[in-house]
C-alpha positions in Angstrom: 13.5 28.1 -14.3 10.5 27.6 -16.7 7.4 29.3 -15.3 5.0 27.4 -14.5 1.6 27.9 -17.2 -1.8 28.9 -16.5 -2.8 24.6 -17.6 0.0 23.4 -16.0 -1.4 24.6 -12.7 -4.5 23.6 -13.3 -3.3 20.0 -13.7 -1.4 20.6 -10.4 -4.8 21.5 -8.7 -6.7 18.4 -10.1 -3.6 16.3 -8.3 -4.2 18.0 -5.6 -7.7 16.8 -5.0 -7.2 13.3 -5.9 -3.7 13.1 -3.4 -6.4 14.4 -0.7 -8.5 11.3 -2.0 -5.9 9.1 -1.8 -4.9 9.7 1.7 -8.4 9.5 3.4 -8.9 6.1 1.3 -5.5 4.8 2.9 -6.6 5.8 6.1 -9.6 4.4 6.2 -8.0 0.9 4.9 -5.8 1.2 7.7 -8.4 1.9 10.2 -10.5 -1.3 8.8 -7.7 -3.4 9.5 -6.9 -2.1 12.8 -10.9 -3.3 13.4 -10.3 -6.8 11.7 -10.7 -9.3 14.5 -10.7 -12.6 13.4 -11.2 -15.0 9.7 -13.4 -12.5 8.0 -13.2 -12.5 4.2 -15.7 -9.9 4.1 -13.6 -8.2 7.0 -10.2 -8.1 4.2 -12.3 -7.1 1.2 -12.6 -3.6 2.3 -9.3 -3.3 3.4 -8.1 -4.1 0.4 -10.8 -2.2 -1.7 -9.5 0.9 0.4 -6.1 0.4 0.3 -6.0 -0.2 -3.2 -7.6 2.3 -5.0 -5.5 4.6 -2.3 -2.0 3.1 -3.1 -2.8 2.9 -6.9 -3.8 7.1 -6.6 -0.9 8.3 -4.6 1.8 6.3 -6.5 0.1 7.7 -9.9 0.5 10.6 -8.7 3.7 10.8 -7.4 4.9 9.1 -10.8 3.2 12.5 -11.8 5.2 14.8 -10.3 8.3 13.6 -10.8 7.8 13.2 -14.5 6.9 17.5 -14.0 9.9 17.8 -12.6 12.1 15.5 -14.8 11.1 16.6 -17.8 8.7 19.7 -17.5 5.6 17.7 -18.7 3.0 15.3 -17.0 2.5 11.8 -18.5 0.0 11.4 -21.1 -3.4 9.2 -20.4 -2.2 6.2 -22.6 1.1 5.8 -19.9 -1.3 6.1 -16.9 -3.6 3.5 -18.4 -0.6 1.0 -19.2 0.1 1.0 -15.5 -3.1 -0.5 -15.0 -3.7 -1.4 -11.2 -0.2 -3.2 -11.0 1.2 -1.8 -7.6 3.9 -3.9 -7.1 5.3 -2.5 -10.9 4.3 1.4 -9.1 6.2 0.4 -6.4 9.6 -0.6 -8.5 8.7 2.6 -10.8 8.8 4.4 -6.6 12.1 3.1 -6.1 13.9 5.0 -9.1 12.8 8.5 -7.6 16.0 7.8 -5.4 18.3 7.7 -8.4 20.8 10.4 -9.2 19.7 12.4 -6.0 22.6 15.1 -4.4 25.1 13.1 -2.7 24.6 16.5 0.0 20.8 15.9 0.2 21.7 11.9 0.9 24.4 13.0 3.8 21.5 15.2 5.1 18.9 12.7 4.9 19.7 9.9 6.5 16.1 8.5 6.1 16.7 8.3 2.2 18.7 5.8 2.2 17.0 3.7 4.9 13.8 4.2 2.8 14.7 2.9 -0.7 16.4 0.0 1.3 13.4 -0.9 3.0 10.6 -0.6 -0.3 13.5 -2.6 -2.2 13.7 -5.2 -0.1 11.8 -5.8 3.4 9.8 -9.0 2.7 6.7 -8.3 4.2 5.8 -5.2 2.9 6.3 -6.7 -0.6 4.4 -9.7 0.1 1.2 -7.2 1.5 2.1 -5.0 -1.9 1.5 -8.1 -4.1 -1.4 -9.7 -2.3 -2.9 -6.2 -2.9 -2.2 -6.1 -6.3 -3.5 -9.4 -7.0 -6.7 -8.0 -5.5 -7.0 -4.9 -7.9 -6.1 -7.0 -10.7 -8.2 -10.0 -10.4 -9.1 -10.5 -6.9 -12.1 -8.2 -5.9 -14.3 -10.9 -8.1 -12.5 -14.1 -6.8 -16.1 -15.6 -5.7 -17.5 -14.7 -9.0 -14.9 -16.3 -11.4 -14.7 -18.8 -8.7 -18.1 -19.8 -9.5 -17.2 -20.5 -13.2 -14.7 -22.6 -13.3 -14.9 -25.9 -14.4 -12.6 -27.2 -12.2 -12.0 -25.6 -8.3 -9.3 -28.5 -6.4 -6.1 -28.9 -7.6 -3.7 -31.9 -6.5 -1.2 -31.3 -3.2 1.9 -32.8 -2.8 0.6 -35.4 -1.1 -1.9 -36.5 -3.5 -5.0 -34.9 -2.3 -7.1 -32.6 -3.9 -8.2 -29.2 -2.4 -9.5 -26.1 -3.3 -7.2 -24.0 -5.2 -7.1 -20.5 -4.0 -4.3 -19.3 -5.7 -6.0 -16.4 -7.1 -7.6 -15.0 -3.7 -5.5 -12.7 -2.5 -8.4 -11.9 0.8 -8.0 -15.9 1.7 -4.3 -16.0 1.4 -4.0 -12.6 4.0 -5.9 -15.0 6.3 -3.7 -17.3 6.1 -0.9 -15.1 6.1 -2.5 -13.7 9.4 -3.0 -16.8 10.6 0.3 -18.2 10.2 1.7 -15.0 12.4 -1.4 -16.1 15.5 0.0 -19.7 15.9 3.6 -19.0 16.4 2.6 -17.7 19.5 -0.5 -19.4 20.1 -0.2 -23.2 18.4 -3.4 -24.2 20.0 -5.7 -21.7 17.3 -3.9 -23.8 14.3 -7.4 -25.2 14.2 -9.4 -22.1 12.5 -12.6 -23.6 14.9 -11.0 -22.4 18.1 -11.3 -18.9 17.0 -14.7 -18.7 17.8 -13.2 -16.8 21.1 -13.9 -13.4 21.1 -10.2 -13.0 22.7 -8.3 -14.1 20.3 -5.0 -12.7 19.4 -5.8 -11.9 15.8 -5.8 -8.0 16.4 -2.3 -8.3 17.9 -1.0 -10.5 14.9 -2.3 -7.6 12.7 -0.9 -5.0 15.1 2.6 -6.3 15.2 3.1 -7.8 11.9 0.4 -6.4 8.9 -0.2 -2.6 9.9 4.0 -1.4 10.7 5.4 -2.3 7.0 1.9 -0.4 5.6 3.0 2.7 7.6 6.3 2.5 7.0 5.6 2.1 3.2 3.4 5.5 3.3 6.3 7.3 5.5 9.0 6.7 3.1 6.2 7.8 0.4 5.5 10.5 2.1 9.1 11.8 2.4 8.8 12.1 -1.3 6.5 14.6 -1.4 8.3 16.8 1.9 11.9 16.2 1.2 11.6 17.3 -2.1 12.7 14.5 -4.7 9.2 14.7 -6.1 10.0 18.4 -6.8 8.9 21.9 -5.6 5.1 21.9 -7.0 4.7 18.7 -4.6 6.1 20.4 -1.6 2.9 22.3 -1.9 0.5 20.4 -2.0 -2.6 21.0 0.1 -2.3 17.8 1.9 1.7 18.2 2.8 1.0 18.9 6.7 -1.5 15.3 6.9 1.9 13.9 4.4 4.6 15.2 7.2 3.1 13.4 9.8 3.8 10.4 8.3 7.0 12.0 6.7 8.4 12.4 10.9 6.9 9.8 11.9 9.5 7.3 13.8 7.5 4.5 15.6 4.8 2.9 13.2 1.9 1.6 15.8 -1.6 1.5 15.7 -2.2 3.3 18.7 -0.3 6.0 16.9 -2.7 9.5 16.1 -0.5 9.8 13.3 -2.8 11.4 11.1 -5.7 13.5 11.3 -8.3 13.5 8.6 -10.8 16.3 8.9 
């Protein structure tokens, strides 16, 4: 085994702080949306803002690791940078951490499995991982380059012309959300009605947006404690705030799942 240098550990510390950075921005993304409570744009902003930068950290960093493990060496600045703030392309790059892994580790690890199944393929966590993505690409100014274009409606199916909000990732989680409240509650199709305190947009959120978030950052989070991001990142500073996520079986709000001091 190649021991570890004197600059490769302090690289390993600087990961450190920013994977501690990356959790407490998740969490607080997670606790924002737990708070959101009906149409807000300005309500999804800092979800998104949160979540984001939070996502785009801990995947760069577990791409990190497992680069130190693979090949003894951490990727260079220039392959960072060409990542850019494409989560959805993190999340692919996520998936092939589960290649060529012990078929005695996968026998003893059921969850494995279960987890590269579910950031392959479960719909709504990569519908959330796009609209997020969209957001740290482009979306964070949608008002702005709203503002200057020369043209804002674009023609329907049926011939009339409405806004085009194609490239706002905030609106299109309303209506995302929205979509989820009126299955259950037809009478809030019109957005006026939500001007009831009681609506059931917290519940829609609850049930729907926040389990497929949690889930993603357990099966991240297994990563780092099962070991397929390698030894250094079984010790990382944050690994106990990691494992409750890693054990965590039943992804609810209510859950104190995580404990950030």
């Amino acid at each position: 085994m190649k021991k570890i240098t004197f600059e490769e550990k302090v690289k390993i510390v600087y990961l450190n702080n920013i994977l501690d950075r990356s959790i407490k921005l998740i969490h607080l993304g997670i606790k924002e949306l737990e708070n959101v409570k009906s149409i807000n744009d300005e309500d999804y902003y800092f979800v998104f803002l949160y979540l984001s930068i939070g996502f785009e950290l801990l995947m760069k960093i577990m791409i990190s690791f497992k680069s130190y493990k693979d090949n003894k060496s951490f990727p260079m600045e220039k392959e960072l940078r060409r990542m850019g703030h494409d989560l959805d392309k993190m999340r692919e790059d996520i998936i092939k951490n589960y290649d060529k892994i012990p078929e005695n580790v996968l026998e003893k690890y059921q969850d494995i499995e279960n987890d590269k199944k579910f950031i392959s393929k479960d719909y709504m966590l990569i519908k959330l991982i796009k609209l997020i993505t969209q957001f740290a690409i482009n979306g964070r100014y949608f008002e702005l380059n709203f503002s200057t274009k020369k043209e804002i409606f674009k023609k329907t199916n049926s011939g009339k012309r409405r806004i085009d909000y194609s490239n706002a990732p905030i609106i299109n989680m309303n209506i995302l959300v929205h979509n989820y409240v009126i299955r259950n509650h037809p009478s809030l199709a019109n957005i006026m009605n939500f001007e009831d305190p009681n609506n059931p947009w917290v519940e829609a959120n609850r049930l729907y947006i926040i389990p497929p978030l949690k889930k993603f950052i357990g099966a991240l989070a297994r990563q780092f404690s099962l070991g397929i991001l390698g030894y250094e990142a079984t010790k990382c500073r944050s690994i106990n705030t990691i494992k409750r996520y890693a054990y965590l079986k039943d992804y609810k709000v209510e859950d104190k799942d995580w404990i950030i001091k």
